[in-house]
N, C-alpha and C positions, 0 to 999 in steps of 0.2 A: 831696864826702861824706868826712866824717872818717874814720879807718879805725878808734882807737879808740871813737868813737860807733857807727860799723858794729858793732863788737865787741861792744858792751855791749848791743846793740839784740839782736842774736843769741845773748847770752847768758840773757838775760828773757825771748824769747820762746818760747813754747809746743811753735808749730805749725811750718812749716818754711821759713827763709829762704832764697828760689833765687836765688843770682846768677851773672852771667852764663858766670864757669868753671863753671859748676856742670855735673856729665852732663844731669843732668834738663833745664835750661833751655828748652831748644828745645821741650816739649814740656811746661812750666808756662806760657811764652807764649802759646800758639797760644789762637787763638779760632776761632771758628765758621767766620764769612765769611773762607773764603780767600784774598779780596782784601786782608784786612789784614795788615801784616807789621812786626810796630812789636818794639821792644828797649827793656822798661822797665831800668832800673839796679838793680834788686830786682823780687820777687815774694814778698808776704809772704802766706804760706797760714796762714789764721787756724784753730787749735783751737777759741776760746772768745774773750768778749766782749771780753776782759782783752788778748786779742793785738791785736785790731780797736784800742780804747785805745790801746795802746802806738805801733802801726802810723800811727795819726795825730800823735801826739805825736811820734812820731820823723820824721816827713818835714817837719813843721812846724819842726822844730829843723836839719833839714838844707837846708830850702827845695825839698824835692824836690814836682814835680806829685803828685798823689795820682787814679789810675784805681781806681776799686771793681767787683769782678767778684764775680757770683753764677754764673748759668749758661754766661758766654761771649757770649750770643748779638745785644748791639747790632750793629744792620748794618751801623750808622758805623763802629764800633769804638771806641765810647766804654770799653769796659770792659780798653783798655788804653793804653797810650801808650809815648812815645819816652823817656828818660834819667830819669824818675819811678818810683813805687813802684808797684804794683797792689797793694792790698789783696783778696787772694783770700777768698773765702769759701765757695768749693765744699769744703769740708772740713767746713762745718759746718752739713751737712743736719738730716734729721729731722723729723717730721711727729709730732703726737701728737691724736687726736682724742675730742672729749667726745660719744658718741653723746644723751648725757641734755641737755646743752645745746645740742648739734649746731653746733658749732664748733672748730675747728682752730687747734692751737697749730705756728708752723710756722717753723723755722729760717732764716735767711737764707740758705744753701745750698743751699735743698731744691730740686729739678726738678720741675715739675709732673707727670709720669709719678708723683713718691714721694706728692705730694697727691692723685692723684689715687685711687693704688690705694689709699692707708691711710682716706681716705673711705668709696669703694664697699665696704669690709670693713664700714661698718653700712651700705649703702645709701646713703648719702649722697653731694654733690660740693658742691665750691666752680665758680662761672662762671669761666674759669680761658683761656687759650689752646689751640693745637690742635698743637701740635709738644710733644714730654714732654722733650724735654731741653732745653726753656727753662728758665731759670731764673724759679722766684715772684719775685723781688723786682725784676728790672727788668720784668717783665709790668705788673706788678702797680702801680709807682710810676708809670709812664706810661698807666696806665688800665686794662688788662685785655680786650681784645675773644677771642669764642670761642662757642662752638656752643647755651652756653647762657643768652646775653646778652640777647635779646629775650624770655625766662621771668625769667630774675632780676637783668637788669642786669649791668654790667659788676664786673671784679673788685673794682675802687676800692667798690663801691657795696655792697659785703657785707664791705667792710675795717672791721674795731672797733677796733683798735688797733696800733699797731707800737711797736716797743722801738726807740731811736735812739742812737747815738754823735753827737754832736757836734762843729764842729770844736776843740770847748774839753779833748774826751776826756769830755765827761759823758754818762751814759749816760741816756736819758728815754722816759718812758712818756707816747703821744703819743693821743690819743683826742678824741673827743667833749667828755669832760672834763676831757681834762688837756690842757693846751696847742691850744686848738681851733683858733685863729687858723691854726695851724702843723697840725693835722692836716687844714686846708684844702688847706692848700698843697700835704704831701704825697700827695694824693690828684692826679694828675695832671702834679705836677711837683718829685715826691719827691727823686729824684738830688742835688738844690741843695744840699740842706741836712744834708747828715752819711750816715753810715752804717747802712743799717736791719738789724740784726742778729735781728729775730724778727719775726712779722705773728699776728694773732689774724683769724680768718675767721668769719662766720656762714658756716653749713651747708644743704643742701634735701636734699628726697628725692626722686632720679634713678637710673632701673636698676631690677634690673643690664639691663636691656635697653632698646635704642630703636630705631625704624624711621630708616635713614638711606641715601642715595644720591644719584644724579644721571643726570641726561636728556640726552642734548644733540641737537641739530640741527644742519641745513646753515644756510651763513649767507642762503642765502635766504629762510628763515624767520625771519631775524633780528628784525625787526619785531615777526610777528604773535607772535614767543617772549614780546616785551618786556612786550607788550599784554596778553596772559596771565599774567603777571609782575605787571605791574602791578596788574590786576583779584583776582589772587588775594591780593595785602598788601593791599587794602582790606579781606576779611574772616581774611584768617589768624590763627587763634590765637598767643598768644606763646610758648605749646612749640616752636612751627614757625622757626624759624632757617633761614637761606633765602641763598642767594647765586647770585649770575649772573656766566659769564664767558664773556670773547672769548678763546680759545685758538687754535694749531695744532694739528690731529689729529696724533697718534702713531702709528706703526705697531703698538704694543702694543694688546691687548685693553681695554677692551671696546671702541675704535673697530672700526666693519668695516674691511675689506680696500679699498685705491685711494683711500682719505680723506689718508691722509699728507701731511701743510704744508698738507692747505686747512683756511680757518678756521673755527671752527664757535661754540655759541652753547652750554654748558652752564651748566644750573640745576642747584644742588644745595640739601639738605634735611638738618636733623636735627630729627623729631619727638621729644621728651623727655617726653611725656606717657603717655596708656594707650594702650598697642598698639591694639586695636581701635581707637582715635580717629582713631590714626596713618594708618589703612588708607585711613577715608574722607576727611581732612580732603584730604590729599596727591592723590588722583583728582585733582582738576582740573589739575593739573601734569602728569600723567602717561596720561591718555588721550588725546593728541595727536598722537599714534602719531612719537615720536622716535626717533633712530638706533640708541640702547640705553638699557635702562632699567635699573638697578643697586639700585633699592629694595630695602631688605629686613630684617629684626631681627640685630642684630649688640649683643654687649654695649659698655654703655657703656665701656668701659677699651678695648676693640678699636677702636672709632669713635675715641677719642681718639690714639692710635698711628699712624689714618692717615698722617699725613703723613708721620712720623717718617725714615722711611727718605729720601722724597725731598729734604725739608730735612736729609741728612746733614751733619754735620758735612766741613769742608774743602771743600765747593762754593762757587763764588765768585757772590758775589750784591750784585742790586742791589734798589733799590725806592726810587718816588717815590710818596707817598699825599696823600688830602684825604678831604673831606666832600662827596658830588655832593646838589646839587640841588631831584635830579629826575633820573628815567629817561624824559630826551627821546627823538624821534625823531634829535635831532640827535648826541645823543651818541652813541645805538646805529650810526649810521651811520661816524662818525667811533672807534668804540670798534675796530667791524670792520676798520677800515679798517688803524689800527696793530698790528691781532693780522696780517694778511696781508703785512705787510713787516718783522715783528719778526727779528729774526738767530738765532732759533733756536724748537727747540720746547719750551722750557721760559719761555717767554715769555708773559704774562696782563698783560688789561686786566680786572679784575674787581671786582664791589662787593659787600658785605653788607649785607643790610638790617639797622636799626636799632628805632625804634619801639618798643612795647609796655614792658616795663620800665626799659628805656634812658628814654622820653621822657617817662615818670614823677619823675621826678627833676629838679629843676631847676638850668637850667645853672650859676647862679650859686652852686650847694651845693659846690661843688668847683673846684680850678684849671681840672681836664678841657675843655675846651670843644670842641663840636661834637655834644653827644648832640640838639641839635634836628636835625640834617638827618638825610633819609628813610635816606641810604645812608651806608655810609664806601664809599672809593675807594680800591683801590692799583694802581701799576702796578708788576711786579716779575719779575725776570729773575734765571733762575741757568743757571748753563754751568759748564766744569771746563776749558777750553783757557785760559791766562791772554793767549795772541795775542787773544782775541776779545771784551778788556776793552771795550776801547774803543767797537767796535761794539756791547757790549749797554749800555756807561751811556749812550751818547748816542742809544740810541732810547726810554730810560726816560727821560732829560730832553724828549727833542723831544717824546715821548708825553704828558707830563704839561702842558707847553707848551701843544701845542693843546690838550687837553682841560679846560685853568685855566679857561675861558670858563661852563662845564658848574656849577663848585665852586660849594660854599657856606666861609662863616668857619670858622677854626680847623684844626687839623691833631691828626693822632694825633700823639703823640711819639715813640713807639716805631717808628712810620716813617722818623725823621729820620734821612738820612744826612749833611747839614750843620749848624754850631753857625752864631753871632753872633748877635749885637744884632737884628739886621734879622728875622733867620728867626725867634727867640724870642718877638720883638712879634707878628707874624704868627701864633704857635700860639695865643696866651691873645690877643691883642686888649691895646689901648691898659689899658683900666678894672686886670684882673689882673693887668698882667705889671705895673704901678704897687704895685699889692697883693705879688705876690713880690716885687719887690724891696725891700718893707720887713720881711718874712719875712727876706728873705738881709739885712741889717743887723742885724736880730737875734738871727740863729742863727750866720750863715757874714759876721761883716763884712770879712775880711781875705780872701774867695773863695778858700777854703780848697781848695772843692768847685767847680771852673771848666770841667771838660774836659766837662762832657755839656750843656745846654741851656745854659751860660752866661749865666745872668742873675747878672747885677751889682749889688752893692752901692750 
């Protein structure tokens, strides 16, 4: 890297260039997953469109890789790298929403916690994820899954439009009708293709309150949990948002007392519809007489927060995902069996149901693939000792190993914690990843944009 091009690059831009004497450094790095510990050779924190532009022009001129970060939070740690730039854009949040058209103009920086509250100010939400300091824009370009995806479909599936950097530095308005080839693509396999500096969202009306919680049982119930489980997705409405998982009990509330390390089976629920609907539709989940029941009205901006705390930032995390099935006997068996010799208690074999506006949509309408199977699947592990790496990634690989058998095609993306050739084909299937790679020829033909799903030119 030239030190006069350094200079001149630092002189035009904006927003604020971190290099590695810098104080700050250590702490414009850092990402999410604690596991990652990469040293770009710059961190370019973007003000405005103009810095993102210059940001890609200048790494192109220096040959430096190019990592693009919104909220931090790929678990690979795509949204940084080793002797390359980051193109930061946590700087350039902001949410603006049109209650009369009921849609949201929303910055490439923005955290879903900032979309979520500037919505519920008219009552409104975008289907969005469930941890608030993810970033919109990698949620969002690898699909979107979240509490209210079987009412209105995933995020991809209420995207109208994005505003895009190119690797040319051209800035373009990506939509239905403008460039639609391309705004296929970015709907599920956004990352490839340049830098998405703005999203336009259609809007619903959710709130400000909803019924939401979870049951769980001993895993001797495992079964007839599933069967119940099962019977109840043949007639649940699509407010009803639904997941099952193999855990360790905690010693924490609401587990009772003497449960600690054994595994157990909980179902959880967010009703997004009318209260009263909420009360009956959920009964049949919940007269079963489980170990504790947690149901109850919380607002929606509260419900979204759950997670937030224990997906803290700096825990070190793993996670291997797919699309199951079916919720066999054999999986549930096999589900149990890897939640009881997992290496700790923040360990889950767990799936969401899909269905209802998800299976609406046809697969072929977007990169996305996998909205026909019943469930998605993750398996994911977080701990804070860095001695006990080892032991949690290789019971998320063995875990996901036997349980490949169970899968159906495609992968979420936003689950990947590896790139290449091989794994990429495997997300989209032979037909698409055919189809993107003539997207990246004529957006990214010099693989400008290489470090996250890697598909090639």
């Amino acid at each position: 890297m030239h030190t006069a091009a350094l200079a001149a690059f630092q002189d035009e831009f904006l927003g604020e260039v971190v290099l590695p004497d810098n104080p700050t450094y250590d702490a414009a790095r850092v990402v999410w997953n604690g596991m990652i510990d990469r040293r770009p050779a710059i961190v370019a924190r973007c003000r405005e469109v103009a810095d993102v532009i210059r940001a890609i022009r200048f790494a192109r001129e220096q040959e430096l890789p190019i990592a693009v970060r919104s909220g931090g939070h790929s678990v690979g740690g795509f949204s940084t790298c080793d002797d390359g730039i980051v193109i930061d854009l946590s700087l350039m949040g902001g949410v603006r929403v049109d209650p009369e058209q009921r849609t949201a103009q929303v910055n490439g920086g923005a955290l879903l916690g900032e979309l979520d509250r500037e919505a519920q100010a008219f009552g409104l939400a975008c289907p969005v994820g469930v941890v608030g300091h993810t970033g919109v824009a990698g949620l969002t370009l690898g699909g979107g899954m979240g509490r209210l995806q079987r009412r209105f479909g995933f995020t991809i599936d209420n995207l109208l439009s994005v505003g895009l950097v190119t690797a040319d530095g051209e800035l373009l308005r990506v939509s239905e009708s403008e460039h639609p080839d391309l705004f296929w693509g970015m709907r599920g396999a956004g990352s490839n293709f340049g830098v998405v500096t703005s999203f336009e969202f259609r809007l619903h009306d959710v709130g400000p309150d909803v019924v939401q919680g979870a049951i769980a049982f001993p895993a001797s119930r495992a079964h007839e949990v599933a069967d119940r489980f099962r019977e109840y997705l043949d007639t649940a409405p699509d407010e009803a948002s639904l997941s099952l998982a193999f855990v360790k009990a905690t010693e924490d509330p609401p587990f009772p007392p003497g449960l600690t390390g054994e595994p157990v089976v909980i179902v959880g629920a967010t009703h997004s519809g009318a209260l009263d609907d909420a009360r009956d539709v959920l009964r049949p989940l919940r007269n079963a007489g489980p170990l504790f029941d947690t149901f109850d009205v919380h607002p929606y901006l509260e419900v979204q927060a759950l997670a937030d705390e224990d997906m803290a930032w700096g825990k070190r995390f793993y996670m291997k995902g797919g699309f199951l099935a079916g919720l066999s006997e054999g999986f549930v068996e096999l589900g149990l069996e890897r939640a009881a010799v997992a290496p700790g208690l923040e360990c889950w074999v767990g799936l969401w149901a899909q269905g209802g506006a998800i299976a609406r949509v046809s697969d072929d309408a977007m990169a996305f693939t996998g909205r026909d199977a019943p469930f998605w699947l993750g398996i994911e592990a977080a701990w804070d000792d860095p001695s006990l790496d080892e032991a949690h990634r290789d019971w998320g690989r063995s875990t996901m190993e036997e349980l490949k058998p169970f899968t159906a095609a495609g992968h979420y993306v936003n689950d990947m914690v590896e790139s290449g050739d091989d794994v990429v084909r495997g997300i989209y299937g032979a037909e698409k990843y055919e189809r993107l790679v003539g997207l990246k020829r004529a957006y990214d033909p010099d693989n400008v944009f290489h470090l996250n799903q890697n598909i090639r030119p």
